[in-house]
PAZAPA-4460 file (N, C-alpha, C; in steps of 0.05 Angstrom, whole numbers, plus 32768, in hexadecimal, padded with zeros to 4 digits):
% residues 289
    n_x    n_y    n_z   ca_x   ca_y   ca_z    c_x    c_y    c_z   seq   type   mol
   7FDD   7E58   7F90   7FDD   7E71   7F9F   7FD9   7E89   7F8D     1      X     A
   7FD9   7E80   7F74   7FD4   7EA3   7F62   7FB7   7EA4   7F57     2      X     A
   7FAD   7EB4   7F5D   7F90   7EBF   7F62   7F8C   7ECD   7F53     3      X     A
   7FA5   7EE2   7F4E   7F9D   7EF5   7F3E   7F91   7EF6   7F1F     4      X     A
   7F84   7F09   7F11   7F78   7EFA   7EFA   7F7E   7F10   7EEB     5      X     A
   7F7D   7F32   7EF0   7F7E   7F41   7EE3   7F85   7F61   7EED     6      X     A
   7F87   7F79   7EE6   7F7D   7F92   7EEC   7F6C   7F9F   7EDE     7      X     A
   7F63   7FAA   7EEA   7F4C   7FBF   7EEA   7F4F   7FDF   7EE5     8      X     A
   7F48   7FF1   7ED7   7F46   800E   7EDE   7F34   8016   7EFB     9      X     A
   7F36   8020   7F02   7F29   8025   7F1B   7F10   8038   7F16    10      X     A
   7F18   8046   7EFE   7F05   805A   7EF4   7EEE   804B   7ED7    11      X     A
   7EFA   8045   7EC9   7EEE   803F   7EAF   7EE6   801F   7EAB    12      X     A
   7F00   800B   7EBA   7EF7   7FEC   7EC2   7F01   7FEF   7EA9    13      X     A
   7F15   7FEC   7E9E   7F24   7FE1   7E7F   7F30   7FD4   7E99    14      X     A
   7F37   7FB2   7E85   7F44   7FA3   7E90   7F5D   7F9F   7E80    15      X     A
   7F76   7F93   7E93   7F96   7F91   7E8E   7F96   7F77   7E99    16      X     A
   7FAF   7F72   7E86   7FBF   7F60   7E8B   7FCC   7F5B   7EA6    17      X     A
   7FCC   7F4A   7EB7   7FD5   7F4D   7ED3   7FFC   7F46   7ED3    18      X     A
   7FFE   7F38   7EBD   801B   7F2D   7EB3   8024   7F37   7EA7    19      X     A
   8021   7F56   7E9F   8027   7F68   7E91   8038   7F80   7EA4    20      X     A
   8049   7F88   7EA7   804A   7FA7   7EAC   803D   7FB4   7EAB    21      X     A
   802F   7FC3   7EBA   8020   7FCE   7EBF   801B   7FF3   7ECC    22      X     A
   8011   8006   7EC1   8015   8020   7ED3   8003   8029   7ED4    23      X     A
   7FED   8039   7ECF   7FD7   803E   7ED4   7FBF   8040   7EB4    24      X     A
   7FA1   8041   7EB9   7F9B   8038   7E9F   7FA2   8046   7E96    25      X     A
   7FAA   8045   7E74   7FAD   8050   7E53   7F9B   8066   7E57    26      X     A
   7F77   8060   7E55   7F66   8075   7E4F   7F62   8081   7E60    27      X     A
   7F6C   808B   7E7E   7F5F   80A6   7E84   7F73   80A4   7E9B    28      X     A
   7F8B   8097   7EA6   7FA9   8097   7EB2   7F92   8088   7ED0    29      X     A
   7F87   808C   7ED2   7F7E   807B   7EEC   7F83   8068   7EFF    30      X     A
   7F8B   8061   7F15   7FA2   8050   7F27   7F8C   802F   7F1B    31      X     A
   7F9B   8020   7F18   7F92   8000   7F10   7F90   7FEF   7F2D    32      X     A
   7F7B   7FE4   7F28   7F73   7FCE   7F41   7F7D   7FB7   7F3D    33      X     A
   7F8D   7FAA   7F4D   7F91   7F8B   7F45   7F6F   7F77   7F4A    34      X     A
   7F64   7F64   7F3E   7F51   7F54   7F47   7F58   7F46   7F41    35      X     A
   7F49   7F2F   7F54   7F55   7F0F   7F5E   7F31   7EF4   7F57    36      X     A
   7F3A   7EE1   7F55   7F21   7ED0   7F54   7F19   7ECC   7F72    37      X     A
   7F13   7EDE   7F72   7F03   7EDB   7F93   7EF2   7EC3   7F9C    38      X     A
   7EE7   7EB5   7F89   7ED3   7E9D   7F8E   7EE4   7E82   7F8C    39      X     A
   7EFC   7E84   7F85   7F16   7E6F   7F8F   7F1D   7E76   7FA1    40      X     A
   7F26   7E8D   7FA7   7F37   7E96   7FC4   7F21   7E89   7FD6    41      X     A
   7F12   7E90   7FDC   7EFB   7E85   7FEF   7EF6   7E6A   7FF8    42      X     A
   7EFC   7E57   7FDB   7F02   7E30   7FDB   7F19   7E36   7FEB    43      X     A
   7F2C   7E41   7FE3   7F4C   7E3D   7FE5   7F4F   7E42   8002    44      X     A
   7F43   7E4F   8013   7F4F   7E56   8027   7F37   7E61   803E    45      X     A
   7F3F   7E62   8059   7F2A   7E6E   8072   7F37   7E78   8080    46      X     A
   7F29   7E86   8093   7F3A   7E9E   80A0   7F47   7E84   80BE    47      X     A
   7F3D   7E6B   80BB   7F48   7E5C   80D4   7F63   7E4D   80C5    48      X     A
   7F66   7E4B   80AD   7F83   7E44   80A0   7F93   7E63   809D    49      X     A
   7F8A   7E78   8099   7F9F   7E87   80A7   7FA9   7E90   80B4    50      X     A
   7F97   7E90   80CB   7FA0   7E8E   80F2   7FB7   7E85   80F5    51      X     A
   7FB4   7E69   80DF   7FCC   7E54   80EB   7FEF   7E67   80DB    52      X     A
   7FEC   7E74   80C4   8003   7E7B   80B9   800E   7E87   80C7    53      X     A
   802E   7E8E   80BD   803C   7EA8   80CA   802F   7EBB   80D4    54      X     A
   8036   7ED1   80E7   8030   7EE2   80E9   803C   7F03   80D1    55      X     A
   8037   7F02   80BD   803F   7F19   80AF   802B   7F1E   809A    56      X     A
   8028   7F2F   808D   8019   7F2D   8071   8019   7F21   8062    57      X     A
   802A   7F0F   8057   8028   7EF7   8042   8013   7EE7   804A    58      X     A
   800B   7EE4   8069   7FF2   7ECD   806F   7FDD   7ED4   805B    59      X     A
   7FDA   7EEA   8050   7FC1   7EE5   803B   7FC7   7EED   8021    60      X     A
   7FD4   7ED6   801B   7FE5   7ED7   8004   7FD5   7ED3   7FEA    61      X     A
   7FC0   7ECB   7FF0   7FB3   7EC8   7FDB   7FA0   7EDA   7FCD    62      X     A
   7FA4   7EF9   7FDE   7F92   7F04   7FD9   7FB1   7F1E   7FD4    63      X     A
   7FC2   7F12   7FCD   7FD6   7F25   7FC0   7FE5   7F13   7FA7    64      X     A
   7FF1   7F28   7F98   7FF6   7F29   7F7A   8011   7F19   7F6F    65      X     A
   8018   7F0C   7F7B   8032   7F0E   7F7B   802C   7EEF   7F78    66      X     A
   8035   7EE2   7F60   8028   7EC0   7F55   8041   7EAA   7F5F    67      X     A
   805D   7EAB   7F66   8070   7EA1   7F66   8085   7EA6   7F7F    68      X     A
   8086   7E92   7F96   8089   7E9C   7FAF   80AA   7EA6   7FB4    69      X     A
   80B4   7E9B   7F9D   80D0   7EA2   7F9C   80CB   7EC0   7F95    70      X     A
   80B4   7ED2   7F90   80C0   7EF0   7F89   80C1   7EF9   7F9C    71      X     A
   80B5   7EF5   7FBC   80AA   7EF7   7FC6   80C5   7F13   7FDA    72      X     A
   80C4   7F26   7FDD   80D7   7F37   7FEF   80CC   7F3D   8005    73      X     A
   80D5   7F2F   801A   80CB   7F39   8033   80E0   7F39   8044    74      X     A
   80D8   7F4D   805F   80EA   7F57   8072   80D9   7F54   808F    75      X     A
   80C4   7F3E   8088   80B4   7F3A   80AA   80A1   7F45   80A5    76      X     A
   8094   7F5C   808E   8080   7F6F   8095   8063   7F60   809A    77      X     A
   8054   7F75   80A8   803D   7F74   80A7   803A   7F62   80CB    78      X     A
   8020   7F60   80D0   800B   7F53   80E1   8013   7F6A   80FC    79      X     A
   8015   7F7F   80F4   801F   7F91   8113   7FFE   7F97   8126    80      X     A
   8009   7F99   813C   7FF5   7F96   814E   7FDD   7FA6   8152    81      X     A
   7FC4   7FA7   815F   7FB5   7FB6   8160   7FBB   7FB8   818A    82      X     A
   7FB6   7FD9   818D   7FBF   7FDE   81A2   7FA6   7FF6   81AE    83      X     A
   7FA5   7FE2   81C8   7F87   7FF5   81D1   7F94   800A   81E0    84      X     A
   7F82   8022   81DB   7F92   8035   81E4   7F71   8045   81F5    85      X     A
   7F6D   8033   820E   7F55   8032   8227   7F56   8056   822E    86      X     A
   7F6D   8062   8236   7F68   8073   8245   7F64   8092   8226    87      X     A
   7F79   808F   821A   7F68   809C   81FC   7F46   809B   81F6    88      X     A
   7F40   8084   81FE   7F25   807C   81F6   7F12   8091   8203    89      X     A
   7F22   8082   821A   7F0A   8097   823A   7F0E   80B4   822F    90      X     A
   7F20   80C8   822B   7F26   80DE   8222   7F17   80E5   820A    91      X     A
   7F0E   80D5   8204   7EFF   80E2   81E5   7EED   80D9   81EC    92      X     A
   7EDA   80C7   81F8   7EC9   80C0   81FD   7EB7   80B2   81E6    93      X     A
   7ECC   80A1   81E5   7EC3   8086   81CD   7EC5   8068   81E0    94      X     A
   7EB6   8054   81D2   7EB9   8040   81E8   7ECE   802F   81ED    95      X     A
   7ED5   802F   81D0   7EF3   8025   81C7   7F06   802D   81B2    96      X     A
   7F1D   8023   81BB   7F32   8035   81A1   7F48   8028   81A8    97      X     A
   7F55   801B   8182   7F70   8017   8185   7F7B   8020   8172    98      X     A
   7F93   801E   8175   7FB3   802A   8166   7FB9   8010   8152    99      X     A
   7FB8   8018   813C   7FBF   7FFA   8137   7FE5   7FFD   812C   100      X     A
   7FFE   8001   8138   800D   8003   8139   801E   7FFF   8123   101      X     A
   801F   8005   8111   8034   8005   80FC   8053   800E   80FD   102      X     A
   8059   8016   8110   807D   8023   8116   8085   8007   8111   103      X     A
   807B   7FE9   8111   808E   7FD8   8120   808F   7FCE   80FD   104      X     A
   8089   7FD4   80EC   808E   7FC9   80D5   80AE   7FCC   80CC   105      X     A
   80B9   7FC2   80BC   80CD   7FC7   80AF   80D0   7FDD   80A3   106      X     A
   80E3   7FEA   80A9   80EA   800E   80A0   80DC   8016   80B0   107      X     A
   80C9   8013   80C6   80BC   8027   80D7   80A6   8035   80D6   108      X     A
   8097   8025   80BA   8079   8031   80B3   806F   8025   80A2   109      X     A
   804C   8022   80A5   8040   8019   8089   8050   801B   8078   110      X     A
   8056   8026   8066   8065   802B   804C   806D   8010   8042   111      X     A
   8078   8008   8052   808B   7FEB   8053   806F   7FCE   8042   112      X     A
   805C   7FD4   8047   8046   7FC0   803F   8048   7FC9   8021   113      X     A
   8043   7FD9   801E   803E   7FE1   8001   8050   7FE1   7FEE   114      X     A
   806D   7FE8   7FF9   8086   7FE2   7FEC   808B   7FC0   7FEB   115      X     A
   8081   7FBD   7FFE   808B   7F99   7FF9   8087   7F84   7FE3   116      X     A
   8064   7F90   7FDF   8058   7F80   7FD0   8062   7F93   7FB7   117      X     A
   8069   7FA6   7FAA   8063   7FB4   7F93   8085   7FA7   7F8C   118      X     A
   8097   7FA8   7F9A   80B1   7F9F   7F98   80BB   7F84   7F8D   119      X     A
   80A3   7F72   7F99   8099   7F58   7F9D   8094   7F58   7F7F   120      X     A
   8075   7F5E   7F76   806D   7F5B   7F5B   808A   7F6D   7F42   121      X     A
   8095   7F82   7F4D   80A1   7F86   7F33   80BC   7F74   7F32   122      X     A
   80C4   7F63   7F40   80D6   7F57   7F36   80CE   7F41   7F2B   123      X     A
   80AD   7F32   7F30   80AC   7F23   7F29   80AD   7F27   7F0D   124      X     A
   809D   7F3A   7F01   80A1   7F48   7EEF   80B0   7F57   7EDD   125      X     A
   80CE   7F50   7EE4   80DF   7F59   7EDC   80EA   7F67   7ED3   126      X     A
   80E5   7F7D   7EF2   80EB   7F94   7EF2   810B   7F99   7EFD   127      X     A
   811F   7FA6   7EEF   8133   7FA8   7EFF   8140   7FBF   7F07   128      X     A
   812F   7FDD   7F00   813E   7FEF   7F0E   8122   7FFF   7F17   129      X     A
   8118   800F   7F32   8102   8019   7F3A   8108   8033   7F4B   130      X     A
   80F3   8043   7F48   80F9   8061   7F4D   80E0   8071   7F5B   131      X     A
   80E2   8085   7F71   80CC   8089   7F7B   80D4   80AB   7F87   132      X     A
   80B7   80B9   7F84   80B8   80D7   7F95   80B5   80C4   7FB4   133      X     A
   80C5   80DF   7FC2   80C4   80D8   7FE1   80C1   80E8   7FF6   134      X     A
   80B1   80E9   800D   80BA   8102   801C   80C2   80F4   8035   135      X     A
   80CE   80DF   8039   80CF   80DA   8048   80CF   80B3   8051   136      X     A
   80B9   80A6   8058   80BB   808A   8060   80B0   807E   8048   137      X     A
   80A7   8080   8028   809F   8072   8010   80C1   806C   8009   138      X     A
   80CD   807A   800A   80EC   8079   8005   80FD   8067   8010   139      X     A
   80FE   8068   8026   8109   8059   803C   8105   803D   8036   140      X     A
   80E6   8037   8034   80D9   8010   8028   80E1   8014   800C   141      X     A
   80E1   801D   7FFF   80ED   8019   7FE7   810C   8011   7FE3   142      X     A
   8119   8029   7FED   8138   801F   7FF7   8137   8001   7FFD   143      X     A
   812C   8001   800C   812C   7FE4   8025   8123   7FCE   8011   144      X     A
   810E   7FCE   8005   8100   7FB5   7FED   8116   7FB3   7FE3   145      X     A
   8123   7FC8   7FD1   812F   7FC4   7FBE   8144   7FBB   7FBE   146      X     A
   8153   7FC2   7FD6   8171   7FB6   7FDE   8169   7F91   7FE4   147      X     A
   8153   7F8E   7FEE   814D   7F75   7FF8   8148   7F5E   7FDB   148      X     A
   813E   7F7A   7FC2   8134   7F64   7FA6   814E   7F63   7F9B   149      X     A
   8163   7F73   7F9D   8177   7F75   7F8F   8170   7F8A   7F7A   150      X     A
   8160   7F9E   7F72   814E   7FAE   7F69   8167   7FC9   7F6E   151      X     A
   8169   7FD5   7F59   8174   7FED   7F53   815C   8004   7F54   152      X     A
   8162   801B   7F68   8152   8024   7F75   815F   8041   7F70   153      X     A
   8147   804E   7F6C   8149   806E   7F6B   8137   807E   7F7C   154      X     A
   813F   8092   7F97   8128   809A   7FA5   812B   80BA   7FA8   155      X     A
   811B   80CE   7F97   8118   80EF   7F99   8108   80F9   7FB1   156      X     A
   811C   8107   7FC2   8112   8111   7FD4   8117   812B   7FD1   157      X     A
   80FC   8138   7FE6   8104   815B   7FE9   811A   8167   7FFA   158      X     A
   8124   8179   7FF6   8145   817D   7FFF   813C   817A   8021   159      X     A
   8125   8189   802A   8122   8188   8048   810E   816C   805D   160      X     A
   8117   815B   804E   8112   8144   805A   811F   8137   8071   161      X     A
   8117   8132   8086   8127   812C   809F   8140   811C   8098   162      X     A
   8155   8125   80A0   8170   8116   809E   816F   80F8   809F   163      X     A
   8160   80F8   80AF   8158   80CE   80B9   814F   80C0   809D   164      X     A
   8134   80D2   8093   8130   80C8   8072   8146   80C0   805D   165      X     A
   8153   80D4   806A   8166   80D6   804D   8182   80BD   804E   166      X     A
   8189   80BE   8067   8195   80AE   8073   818E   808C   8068   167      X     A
   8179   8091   8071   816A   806C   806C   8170   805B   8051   168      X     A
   8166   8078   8041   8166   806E   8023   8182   8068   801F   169      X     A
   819D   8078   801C   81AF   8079   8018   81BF   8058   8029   170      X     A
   81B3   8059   8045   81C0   803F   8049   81BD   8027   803E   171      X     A
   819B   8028   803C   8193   800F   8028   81A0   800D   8010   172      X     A
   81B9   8028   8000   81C4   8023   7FE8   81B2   8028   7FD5   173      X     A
   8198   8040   7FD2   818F   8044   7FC0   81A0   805D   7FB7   174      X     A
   8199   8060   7F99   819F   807A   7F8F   8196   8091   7F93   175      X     A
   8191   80AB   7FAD   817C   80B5   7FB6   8188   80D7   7FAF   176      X     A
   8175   80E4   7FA6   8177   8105   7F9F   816A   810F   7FAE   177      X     A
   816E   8121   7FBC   8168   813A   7FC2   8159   8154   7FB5   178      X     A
   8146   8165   7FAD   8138   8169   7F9E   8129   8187   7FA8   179      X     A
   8134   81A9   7F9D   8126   81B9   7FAA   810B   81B4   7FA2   180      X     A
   8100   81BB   7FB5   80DD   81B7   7FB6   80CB   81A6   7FBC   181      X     A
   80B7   8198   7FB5   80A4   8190   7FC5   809E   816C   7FBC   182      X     A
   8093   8160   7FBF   8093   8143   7FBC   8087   813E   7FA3   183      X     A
   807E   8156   7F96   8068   814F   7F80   8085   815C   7F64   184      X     A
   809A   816D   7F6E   80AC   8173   7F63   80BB   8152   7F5A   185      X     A
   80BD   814A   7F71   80D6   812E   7F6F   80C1   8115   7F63   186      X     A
   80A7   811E   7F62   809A   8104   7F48   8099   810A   7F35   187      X     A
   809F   812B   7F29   8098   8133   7F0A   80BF   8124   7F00   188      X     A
   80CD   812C   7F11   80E7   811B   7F0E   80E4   80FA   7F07   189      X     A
   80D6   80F0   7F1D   80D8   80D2   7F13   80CF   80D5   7EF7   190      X     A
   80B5   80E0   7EF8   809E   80D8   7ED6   80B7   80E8   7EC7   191      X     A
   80C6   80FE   7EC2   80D5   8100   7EAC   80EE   80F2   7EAB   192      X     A
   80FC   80E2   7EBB   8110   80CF   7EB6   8103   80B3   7EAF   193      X     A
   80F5   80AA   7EB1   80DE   808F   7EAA   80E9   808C   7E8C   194      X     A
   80E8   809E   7E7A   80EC   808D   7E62   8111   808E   7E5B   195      X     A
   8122   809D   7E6B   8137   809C   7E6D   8142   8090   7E7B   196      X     A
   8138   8084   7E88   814C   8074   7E9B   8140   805D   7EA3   197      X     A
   811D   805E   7E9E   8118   803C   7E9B   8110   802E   7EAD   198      X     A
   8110   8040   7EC2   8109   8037   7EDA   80EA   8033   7EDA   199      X     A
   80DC   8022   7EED   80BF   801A   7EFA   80BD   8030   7F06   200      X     A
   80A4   8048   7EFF   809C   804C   7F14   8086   804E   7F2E   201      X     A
   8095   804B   7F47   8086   803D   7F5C   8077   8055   7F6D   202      X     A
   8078   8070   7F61   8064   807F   7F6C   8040   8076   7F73   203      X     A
   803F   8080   7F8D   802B   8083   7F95   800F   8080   7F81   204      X     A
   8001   806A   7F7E   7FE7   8066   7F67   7FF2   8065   7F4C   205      X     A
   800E   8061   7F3D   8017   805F   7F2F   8014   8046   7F24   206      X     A
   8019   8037   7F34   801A   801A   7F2E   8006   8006   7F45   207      X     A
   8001   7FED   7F3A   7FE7   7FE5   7F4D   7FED   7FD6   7F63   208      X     A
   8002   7FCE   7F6C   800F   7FBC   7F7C   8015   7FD1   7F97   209      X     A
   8015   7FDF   7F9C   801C   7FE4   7FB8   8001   7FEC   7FC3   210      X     A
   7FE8   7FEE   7FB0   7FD3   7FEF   7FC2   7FCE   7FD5   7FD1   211      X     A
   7FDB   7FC0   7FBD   7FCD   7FA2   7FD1   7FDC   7F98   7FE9   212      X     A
   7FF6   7FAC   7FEF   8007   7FA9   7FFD   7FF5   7FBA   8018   213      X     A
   7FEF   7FCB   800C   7FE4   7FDD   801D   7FC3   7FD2   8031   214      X     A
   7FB3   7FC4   801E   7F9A   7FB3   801C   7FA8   7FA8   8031   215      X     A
   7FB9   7F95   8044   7FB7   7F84   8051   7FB8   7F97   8074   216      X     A
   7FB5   7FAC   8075   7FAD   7FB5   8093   7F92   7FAA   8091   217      X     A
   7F80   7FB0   807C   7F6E   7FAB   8080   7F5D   7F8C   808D   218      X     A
   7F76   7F84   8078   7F70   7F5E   8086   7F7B   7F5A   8095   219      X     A
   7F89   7F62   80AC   7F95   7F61   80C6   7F7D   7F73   80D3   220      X     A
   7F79   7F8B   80D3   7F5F   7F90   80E6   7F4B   7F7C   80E2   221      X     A
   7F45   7F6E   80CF   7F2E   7F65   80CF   7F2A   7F4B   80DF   222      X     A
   7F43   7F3E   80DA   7F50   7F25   80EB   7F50   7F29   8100   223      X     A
   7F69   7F42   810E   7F64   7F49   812E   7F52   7F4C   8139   224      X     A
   7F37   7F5D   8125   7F20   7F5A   813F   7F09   7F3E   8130   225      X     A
   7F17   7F28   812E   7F04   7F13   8129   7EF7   7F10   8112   226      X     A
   7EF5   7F18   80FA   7EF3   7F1D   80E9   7ED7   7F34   80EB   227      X     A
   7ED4   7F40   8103   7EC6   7F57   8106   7ECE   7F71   80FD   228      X     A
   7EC1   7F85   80F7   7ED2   7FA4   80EF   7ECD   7FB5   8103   229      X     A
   7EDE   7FCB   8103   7ED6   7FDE   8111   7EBD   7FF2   810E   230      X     A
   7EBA   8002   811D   7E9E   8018   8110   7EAE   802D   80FF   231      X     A
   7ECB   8031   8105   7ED2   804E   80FE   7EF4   8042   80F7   232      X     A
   7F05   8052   80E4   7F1B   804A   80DE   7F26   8061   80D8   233      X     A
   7F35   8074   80EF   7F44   8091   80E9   7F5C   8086   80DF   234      X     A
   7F68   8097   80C8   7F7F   808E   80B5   7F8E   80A7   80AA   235      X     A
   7FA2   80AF   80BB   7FB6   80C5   80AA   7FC2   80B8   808E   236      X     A
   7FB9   80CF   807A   7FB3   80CF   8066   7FCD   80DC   8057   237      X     A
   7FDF   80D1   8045   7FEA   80DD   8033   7FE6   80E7   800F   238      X     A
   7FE4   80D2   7FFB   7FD0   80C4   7FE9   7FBB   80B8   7FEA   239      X     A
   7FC3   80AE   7FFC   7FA7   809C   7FFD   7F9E   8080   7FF9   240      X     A
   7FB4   8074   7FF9   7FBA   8053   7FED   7FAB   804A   8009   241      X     A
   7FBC   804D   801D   7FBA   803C   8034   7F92   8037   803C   242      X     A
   7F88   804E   8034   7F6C   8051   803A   7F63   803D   8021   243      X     A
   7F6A   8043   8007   7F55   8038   7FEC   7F60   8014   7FF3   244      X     A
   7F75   800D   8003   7F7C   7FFA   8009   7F69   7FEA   801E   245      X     A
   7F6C   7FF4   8036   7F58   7FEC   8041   7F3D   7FEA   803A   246      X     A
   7F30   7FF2   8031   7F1C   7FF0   801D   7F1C   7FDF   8017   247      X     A
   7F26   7FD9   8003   7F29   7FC1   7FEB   7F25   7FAD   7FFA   248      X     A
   7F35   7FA8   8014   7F39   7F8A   8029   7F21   7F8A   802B   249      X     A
   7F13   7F98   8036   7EF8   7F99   8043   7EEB   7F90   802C   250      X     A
   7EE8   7F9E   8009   7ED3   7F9E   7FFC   7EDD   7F72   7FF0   251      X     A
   7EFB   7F6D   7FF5   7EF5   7F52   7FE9   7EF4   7F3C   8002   252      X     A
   7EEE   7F47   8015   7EEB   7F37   802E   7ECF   7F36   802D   253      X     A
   7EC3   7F48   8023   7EAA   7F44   802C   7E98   7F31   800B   254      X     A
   7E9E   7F2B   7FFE   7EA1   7F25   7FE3   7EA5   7F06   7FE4   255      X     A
   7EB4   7EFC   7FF5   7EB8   7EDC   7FFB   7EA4   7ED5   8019   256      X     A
   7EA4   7EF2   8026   7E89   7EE5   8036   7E96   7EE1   805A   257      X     A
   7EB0   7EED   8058   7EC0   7EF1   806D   7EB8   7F04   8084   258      X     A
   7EAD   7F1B   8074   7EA2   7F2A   808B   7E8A   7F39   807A   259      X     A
   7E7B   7F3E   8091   7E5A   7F46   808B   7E50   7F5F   809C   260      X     A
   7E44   7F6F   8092   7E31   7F83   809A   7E41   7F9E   8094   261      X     A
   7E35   7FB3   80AF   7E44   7FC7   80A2   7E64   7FD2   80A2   262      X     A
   7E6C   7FD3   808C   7E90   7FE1   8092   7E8E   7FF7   80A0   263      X     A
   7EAB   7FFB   80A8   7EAD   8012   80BA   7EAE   802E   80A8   264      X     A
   7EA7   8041   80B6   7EAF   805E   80AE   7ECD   8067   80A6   265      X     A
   7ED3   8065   8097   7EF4   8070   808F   7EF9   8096   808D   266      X     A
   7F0A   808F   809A   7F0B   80B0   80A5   7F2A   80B7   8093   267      X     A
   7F27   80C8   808C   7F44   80D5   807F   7F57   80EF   808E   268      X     A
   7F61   80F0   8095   7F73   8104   80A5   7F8C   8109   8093   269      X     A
   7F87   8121   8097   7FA8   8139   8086   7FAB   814B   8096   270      X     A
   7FCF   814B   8087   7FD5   8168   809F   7FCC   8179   808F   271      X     A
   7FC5   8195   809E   7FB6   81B1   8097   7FC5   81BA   8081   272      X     A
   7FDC   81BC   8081   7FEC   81C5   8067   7FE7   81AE   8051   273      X     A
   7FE0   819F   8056   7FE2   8188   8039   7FD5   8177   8039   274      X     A
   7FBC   8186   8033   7F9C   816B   8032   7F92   8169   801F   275      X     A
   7F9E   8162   7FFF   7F8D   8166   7FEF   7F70   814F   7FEC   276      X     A
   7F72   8146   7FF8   7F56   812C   7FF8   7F41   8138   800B   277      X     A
   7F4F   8144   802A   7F3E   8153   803C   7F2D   8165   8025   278      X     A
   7F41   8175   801A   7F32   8193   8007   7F21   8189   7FF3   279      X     A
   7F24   817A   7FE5   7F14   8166   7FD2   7EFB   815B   7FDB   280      X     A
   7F00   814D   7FFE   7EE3   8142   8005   7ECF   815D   8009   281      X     A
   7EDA   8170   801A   7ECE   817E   8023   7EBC   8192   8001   282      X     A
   7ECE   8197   7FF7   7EC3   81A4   7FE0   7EB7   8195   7FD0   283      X     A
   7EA9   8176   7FCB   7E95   8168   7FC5   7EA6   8162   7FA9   284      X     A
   7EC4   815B   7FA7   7EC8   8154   7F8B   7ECC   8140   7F8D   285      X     A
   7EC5   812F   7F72   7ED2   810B   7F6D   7EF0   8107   7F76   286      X     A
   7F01   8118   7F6D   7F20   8115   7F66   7F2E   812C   7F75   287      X     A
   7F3F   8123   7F82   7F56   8139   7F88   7F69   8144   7F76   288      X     A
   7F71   8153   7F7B   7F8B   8168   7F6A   7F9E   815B   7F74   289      X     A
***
């Protein structure tokens, strides 16, 4: 079942150690790709042997990082439904359109995919205390992994975060702060406690494991509509994992020969106060601020 072979820079392609600890590359800080032997995965497995699996994300286990099934932390996540939403459709005057429903995940949102697997790989890896900026539901699956790995957990949030956030973390038994100012305040915190206190950190493109957590909507849309894609894929946008994730599904699905022709249009959505990828596309730059 372990596939995996190595990481990647995403920018420069220096390759890492996959059995290594890992945070982003040395030469230019760039988020690291996990890659897999794709031309085994392909012997190893068909999309009609994983019909037959559970219904959760682990069914495509082989196209995640995690080498040893005992690391494995799960809480049910993943395979949530795709939901046609007919009379929306008529209203916009598209021919079709669905919701593909993520509330029903564990903690109550995507987040939960990406925390599973990144939770997953650092204990295999022997990780034992982990720390994350939050504004909200990255906190919450973190809490939640971590209480589930046995994982000593640290989660910085901004002081005006909905009571419910704050709540979550604290029940799960993480160690959770409160923090005047803004979410990018409570990660310059994680990165200056990192060499004091030792902790993993599991911020957002920091480390390479919660993108492949993230990668498996993609192999659930692709599965739900038959291993067909859609034309168009609107995606509220925070960082940006959940999008460079889907991607990825698509770019190694199509790589073993699973699905063919054209991918869909990936659409990015931000709120007006806080788009830095919106402001980035629109102003024709490589990189966001």
């Amino acid at each position: 079942m372990a596939f995996l072979t190595h990481l990647e820079c995403s920018r420069c392609g220096k390759q890492y150690d996959a059995d290594q600890l890992q945070t982003v590359c040395a030469d230019d800080g760039k988020p690291l790709y996990a890659r897999y032997d794709l031309a085994r995965i392909a012997e190893a497995v068909t999309p009609e042997r994983i019909a037959r699996r559970p219904s959760d994300l682990w069914r495509y286990r082989e196209f995640l990082p995690v080498r040893d099934d005992e690391n494995i932390v799960s809480l049910g996540e993943g395979f949530t439904p795709l939901l046609s939403a007919d009379r929306l459709a008529l209203l916009l005057g598209v021919k079709h359109l669905w919701v593909k429903d993520e509330s029903q995940m564990p903690t109550g949102s995507f987040k939960a995919r990406g925390l599973c697997v990144a939770v997953s790989r650092a204990l295999e890896l022997g990780v034992k205390r982990v720390a994350l900026p939050s504004a909200g539901n990255a906190g919450g699956a973190l809490a939640a992994y971590a209480a589930r790995a046995g994982l000593e957990s640290y989660v910085f949030m901004p002081r005006d975060v909905p009571r419910a956030n704050q709540v979550e973390v604290q029940v799960a038994g993480t160690n959770a702060f409160l923090v005047e100012g803004l979410v990018t305040d409570c990660g310059a915190l994680v990165r200056e406690g990192t060499p004091i206190m030792r902790w993993f950190d599991m911020s957002t493109l920091k480390e390479p494991y919660r993108l492949e957590g993230k990668k498996t909507m993609g192999f659930e849309i692709a599965e739900q509509f038959r291993w067909e894609l859609p034309d168009v894929i609107i995606y509220p946008t925070g960082g940006g994992t959940g999008l460079l994730g889907i991607w990825k599904a698509f770019e190694e699905l199509e790589k073993i020969g699973w699905i063919q022709g054209k991918k869909p249009r990936l659409v990015c959505v931000q709120a007006e106060d806080c788009a830095p990828l919106v402001k980035a596309f629109h102003e024709g730059k490589e990189e966001a601020e």
